[in-house]
C-alpha positions in Angstrom: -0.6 7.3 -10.9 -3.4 8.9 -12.6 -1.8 8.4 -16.3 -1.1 4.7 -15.3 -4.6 4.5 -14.7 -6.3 6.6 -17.6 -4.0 4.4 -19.7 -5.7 1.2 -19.4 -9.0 3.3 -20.0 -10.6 3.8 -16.6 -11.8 7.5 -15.9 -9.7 8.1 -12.2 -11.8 10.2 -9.7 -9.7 11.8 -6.5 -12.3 11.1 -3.3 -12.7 13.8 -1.1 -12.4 13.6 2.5 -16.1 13.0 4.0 -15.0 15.5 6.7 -13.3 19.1 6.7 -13.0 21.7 4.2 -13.5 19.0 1.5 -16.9 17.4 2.8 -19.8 18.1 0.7 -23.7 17.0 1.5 -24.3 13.6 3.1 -22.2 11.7 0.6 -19.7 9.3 2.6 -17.2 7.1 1.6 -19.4 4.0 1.5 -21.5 6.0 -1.2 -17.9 6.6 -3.5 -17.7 2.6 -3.0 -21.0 2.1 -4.3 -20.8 4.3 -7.1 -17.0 3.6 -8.6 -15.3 0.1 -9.5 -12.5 0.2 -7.4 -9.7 2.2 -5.6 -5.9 2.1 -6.1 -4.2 3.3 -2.7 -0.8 5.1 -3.8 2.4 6.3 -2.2 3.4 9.1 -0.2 4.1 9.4 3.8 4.7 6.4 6.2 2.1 5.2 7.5 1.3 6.4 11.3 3.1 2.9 13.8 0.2 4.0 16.1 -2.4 2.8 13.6 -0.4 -0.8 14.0 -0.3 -0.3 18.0 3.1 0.7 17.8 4.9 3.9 19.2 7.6 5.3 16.6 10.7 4.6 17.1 12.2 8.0 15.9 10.5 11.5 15.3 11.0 11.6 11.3 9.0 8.0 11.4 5.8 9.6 13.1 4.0 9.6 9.7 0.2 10.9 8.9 -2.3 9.5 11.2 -4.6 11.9 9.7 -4.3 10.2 6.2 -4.0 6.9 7.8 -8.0 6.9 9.1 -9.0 8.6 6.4 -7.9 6.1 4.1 -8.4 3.0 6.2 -12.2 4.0 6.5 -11.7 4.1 2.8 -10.5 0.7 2.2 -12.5 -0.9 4.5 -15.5 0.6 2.5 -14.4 -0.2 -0.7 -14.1 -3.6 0.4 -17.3 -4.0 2.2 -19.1 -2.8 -1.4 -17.0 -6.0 -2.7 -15.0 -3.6 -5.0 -11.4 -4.6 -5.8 -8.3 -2.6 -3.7 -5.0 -1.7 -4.9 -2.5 -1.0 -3.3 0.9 0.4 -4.4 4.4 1.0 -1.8 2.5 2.7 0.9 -0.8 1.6 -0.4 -0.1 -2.0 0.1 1.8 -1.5 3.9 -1.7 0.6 4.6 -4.0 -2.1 3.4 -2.1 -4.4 5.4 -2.5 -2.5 8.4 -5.9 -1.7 8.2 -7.1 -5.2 8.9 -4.7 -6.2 11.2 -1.1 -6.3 10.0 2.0 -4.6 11.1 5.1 -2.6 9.6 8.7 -2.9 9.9 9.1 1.0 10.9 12.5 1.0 9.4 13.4 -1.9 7.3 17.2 -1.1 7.3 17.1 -0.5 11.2 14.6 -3.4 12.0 16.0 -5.9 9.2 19.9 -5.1 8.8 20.4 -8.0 7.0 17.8 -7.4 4.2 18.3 -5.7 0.7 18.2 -1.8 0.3 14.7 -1.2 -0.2 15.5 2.7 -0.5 18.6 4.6 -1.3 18.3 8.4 -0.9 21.1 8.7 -3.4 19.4 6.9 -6.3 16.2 7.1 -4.9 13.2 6.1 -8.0 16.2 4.8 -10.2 16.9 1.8 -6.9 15.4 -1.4 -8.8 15.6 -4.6 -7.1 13.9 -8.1 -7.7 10.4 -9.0 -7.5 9.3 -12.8 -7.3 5.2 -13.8 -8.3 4.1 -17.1 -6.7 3.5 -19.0 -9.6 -0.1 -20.1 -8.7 -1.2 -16.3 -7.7 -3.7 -14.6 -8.8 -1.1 -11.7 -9.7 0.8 -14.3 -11.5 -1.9 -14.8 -13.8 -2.9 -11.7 -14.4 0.8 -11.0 -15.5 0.4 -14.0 -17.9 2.5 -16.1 -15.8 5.3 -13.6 -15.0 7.4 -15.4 -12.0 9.5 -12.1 -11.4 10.2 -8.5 -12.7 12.3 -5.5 -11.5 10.9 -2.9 -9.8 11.8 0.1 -8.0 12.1 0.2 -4.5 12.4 4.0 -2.7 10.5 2.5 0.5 11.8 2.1 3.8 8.7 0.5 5.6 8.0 -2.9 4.8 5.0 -5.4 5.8 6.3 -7.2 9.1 3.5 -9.3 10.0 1.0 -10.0 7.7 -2.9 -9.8 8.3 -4.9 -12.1 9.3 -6.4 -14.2 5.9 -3.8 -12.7 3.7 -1.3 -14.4 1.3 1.9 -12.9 -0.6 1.6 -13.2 -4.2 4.8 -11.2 -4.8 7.7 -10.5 -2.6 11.9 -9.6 -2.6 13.7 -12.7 -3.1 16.6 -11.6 -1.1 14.5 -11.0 2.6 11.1 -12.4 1.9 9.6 -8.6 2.5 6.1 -8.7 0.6 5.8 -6.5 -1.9 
């Protein structure tokens, strides 16, 4: 992530916790906000169904509920600063959450009818189809792209969507948001 992000010229800066063996001073997350342009929100664990009011509905699903408020509080101040979020895989399903939205814990469990969003055989090399609303902002940016192929080694999806909150891009074979 932090090639993709030097390579369009922007010095990336990792943002400690404000609390633990990381914390330094006063400086808070609210300060990073001020001070930097934006934050991308990456990949990694699940995200934590008790931070969508949800109880898990196996043990490998638990996820990080310390990472979770960590980097909730660190959306939400990014966006109160007015500073653009991105958010890739579990970066987007977190965003989502934080104000409001829910997950599908288990997209092959929850959705059995959907595409194979991950396939521990192929796992990064799984590519599926990605479709832009034509009028989205994302569109544009992607000088009118209406689809591209992307891969998919996810098996938490956006359920219900927050509150003010459109889909610019989704999978064209279950409507999952991507």
């Amino acid at each position: 992530m932090v090639h993709w992000v030097m390579a369009s010229g922007a010095v990336p800066v990792m943002i400690p916790s404000p609390s633990g063996d990381t914390a330094r001073g006063d400086v808070r997350l609210d300060d990073y906000a001020t001070w930097l342009d934006g934050v991308v929100m990456h990949g990694g664990a699940d995200v934590w169904p008790g931070s969508y009011g949800e109880e898990p509905l196996r043990p490998e699903w638990f996820g990080d509920s310390i990472r979770d408020a960590y980097e909730i509080e660190l959306v939400k101040a990014f966006v109160a600063a007015g500073k653009p979020v991105f958010g890739i895989c579990r970066g987007l399903q977190l965003i989502n959450v934080a104000f409001g939205g829910t997950l599908y814990q288990d997209i092959a469990t929850q959705r059995p009818e959907a595409l194979m969003h991950r396939d521990g055989v192929q796992y990064d090399l799984n590519m599926h189809e990605v479709a832009f609303d034509p009028n989205s902002k994302l569109s544009q940016l992607l000088g009118g792209t209406q689809s591209a192929k992307v891969n998919s080694i996810h098996h938490q999806g956006v359920k219900d969507l927050a509150p003010n909150f459109v889909v610019e891009a989704y999978c064209p074979h279950d409507c999952i948001p991507e």
